[in-house]
KOLTI-675228 format. One line per field, with one value per residue (C-alpha): residue number from 1; y, x, z. Coordinates in pm, whole numbers, plus 50000, padded with zeros to 5 digits. Each point is the difference from the previous one (the first is absolute). Example, Ala and Ser with C-alpha at 12.3 -4.5 7.8 and 13.67 -1.06 7.14 Angstrom:
2
seq c(1;2)
v c(49550;50344)
u c(51230;50137)
w c(50780;49934)
% end
This chain:
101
seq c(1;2;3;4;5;6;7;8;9;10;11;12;13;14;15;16;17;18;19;20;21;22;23;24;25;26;27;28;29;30;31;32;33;34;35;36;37;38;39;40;41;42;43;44;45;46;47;48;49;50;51;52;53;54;55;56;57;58;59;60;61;62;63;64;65;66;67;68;69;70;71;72;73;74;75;76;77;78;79;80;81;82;83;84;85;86;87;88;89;90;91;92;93;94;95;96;97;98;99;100;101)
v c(56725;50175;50132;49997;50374;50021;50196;49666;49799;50251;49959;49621;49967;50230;49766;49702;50223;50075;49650;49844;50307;49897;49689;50013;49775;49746;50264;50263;49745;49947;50346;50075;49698;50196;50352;49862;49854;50358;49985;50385;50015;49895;49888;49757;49905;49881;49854;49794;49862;49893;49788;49854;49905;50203;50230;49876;50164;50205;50318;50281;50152;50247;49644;50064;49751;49960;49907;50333;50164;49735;50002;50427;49979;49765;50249;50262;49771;49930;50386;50071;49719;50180;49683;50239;50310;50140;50178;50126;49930;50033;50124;49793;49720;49863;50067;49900;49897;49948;49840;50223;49877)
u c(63225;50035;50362;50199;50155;50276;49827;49801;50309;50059;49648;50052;50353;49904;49649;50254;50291;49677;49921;50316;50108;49680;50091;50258;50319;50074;50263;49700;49752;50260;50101;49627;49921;50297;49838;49687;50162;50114;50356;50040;50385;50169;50296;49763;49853;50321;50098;49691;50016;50355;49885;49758;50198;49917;50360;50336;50170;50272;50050;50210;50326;49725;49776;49709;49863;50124;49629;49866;50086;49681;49799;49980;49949;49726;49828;50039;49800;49729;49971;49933;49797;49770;50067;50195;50081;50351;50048;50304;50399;50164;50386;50054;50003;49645;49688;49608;49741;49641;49685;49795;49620)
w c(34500;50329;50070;50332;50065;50233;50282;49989;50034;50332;50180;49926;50182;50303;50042;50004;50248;50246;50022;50004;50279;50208;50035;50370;49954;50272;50146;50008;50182;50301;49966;50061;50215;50254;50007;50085;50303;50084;49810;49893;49947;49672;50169;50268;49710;49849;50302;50026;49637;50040;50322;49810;49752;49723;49979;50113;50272;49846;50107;49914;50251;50140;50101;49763;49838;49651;49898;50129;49704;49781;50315;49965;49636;50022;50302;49733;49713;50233;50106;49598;50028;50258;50268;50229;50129;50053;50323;50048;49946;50299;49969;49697;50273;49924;49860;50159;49797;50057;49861;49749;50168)
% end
């Protein structure tokens, strides 16, 4: 009888973490969907999702989006993820993204 070791265990749950990362959420397909129509910025981004829908419209004193905060995090993921590219941050205002093609 054939035992399982625990660096087993490890290959096994990264195999299933790959697939389940490869795999874009419904945020990350319109996310994508709006830099393929030439969206760049986070914040357009944002402000493009919330049209649509997706975020509501609350927004801090300084008038950002409340949701900008998710919409950057999820930018990040799909960076890791090899989807996109990060560009730049400009002044802590924004930040531009592009596709990784």
């Amino acid at each position: 009888m054939s035992q399982i070791s625990f660096d087993d265990l490890f290959q096994e749950e990264k195999k299933l973490e790959r697939t389940i990362s490869d795999t874009p959420s419904p945020l990350q397909n319109n996310i994508l969907e709006l830099v393929r129509r030439g969206e760049t910025s986070a914040l357009s981004i944002c402000e493009h999702l919330i049209k649509l829908g997706k975020f509501s419209d609350e927004r801090f004193s300084t008038n950002k989006p409340k949701a900008y905060g998710k919409i950057c995090l999820a930018l990040d993921k799909m960076t890791r993820d090899g989807l996109l590219i990060f560009v730049e941050d400009i002044d802590k205002k924004d930040r531009i993204y592009k596709l990784n093609c």
